[in-house]
C-alpha positions as CSV (number, residue, x, y, z in Angstrom):
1,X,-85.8,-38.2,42.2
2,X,-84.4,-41.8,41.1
3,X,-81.7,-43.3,42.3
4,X,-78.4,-43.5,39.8
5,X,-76.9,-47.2,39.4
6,X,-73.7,-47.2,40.0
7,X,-73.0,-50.2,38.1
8,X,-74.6,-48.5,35.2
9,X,-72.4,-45.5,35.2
10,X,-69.5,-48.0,35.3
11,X,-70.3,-50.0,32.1
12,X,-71.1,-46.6,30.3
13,X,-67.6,-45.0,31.4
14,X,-65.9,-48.8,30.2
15,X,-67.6,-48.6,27.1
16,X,-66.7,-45.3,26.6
17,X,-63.1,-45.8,27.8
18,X,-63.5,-48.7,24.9
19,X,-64.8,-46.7,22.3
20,X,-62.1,-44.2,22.8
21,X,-59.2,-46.6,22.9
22,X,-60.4,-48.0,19.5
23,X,-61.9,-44.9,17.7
24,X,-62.7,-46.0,14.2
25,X,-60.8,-43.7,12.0
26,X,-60.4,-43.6,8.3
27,X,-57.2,-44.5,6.9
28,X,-55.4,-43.4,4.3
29,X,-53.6,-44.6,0.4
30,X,-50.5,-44.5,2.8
31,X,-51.3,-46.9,5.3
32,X,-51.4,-44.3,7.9
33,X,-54.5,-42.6,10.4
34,X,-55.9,-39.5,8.8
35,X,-55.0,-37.4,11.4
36,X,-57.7,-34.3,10.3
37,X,-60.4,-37.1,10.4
38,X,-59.4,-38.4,13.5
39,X,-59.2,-34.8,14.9
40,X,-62.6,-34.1,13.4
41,X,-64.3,-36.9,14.8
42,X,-62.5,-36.1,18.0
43,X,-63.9,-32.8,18.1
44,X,-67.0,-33.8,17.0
45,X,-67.7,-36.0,20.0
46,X,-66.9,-33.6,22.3
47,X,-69.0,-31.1,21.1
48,X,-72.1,-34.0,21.2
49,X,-70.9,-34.8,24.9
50,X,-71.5,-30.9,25.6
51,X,-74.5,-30.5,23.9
52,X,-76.0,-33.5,25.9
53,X,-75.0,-32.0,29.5
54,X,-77.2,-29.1,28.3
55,X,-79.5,-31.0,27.5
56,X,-79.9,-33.1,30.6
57,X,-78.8,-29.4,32.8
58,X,-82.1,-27.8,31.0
59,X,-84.2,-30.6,31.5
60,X,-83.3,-30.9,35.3
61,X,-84.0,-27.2,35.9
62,X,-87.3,-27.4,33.7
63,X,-88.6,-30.1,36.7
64,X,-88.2,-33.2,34.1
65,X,-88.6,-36.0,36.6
66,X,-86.6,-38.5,34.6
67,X,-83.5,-36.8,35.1
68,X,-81.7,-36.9,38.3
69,X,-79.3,-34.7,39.7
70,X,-77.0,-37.5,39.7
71,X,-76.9,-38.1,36.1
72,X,-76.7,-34.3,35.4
73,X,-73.6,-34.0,37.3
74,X,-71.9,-36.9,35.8
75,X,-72.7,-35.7,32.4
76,X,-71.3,-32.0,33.1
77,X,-68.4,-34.0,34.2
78,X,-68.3,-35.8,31.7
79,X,-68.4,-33.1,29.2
80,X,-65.8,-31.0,31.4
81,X,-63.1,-33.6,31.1
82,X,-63.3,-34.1,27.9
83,X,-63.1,-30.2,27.1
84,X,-60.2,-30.2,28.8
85,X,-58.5,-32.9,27.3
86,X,-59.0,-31.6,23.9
87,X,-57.7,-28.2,25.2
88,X,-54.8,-30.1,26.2
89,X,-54.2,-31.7,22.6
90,X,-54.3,-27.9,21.4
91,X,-52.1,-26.7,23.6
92,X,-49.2,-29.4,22.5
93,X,-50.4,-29.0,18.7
94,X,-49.3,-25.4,18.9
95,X,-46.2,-26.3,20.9
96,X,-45.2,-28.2,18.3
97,X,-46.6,-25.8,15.3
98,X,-43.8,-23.3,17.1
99,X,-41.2,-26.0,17.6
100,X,-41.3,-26.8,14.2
101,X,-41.9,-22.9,13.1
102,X,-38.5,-22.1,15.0
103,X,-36.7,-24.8,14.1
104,X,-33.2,-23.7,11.7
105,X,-33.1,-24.1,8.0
């Protein structure tokens, strides 16, 4: 089993925190972020982060020697956290769906 490189794990998590911080997102006639592209590509990413944890949890249990425990676990993290932070964004877009739903006309 390898060794992980801590360093290396910190420049991917910087350049993800990057990437995330200045997500490329269409805009639109208006001047504004198209919010169902951003959502989309939001949802998108976190569906890939997923699928790779899978990927690397299968490998692991097949015996693949290139894959350390280490990694695996940072990439179920990984994919965990992000799950949850796009539940989270559900959770207030229906808050506000119903705020605005019960709101007086």
């Amino acid at each position: 089993m390898s060794e992980m490189n801590v360093n290396q794990v910190l420049a991917q998590m910087r350049a993800m925190s990057l990437e995330a911080g200045s997500g490329k997102v269409e805009e639109t006639g208006s001047g504004g972020a198209d919010f169902a592209a951003m959502l989309k590509q939001t949802i998108g990413t976190v569906n890939d982060t997923q699928q790779t944890a899978g990927k690397m949890t299968a490998a692991f249990e097949s015996g693949d020697t290139n894959v350390s425990l280490a990694e695996v676990m940072v990439a179920s993290q990984k994919a965990s956290v992000s799950f949850q932070a796009m539940l989270q964004v559900r959770n207030k877009l229906v808050d506000a769906y119903h705020d605005v739903m019960n709101m007086p006309m």
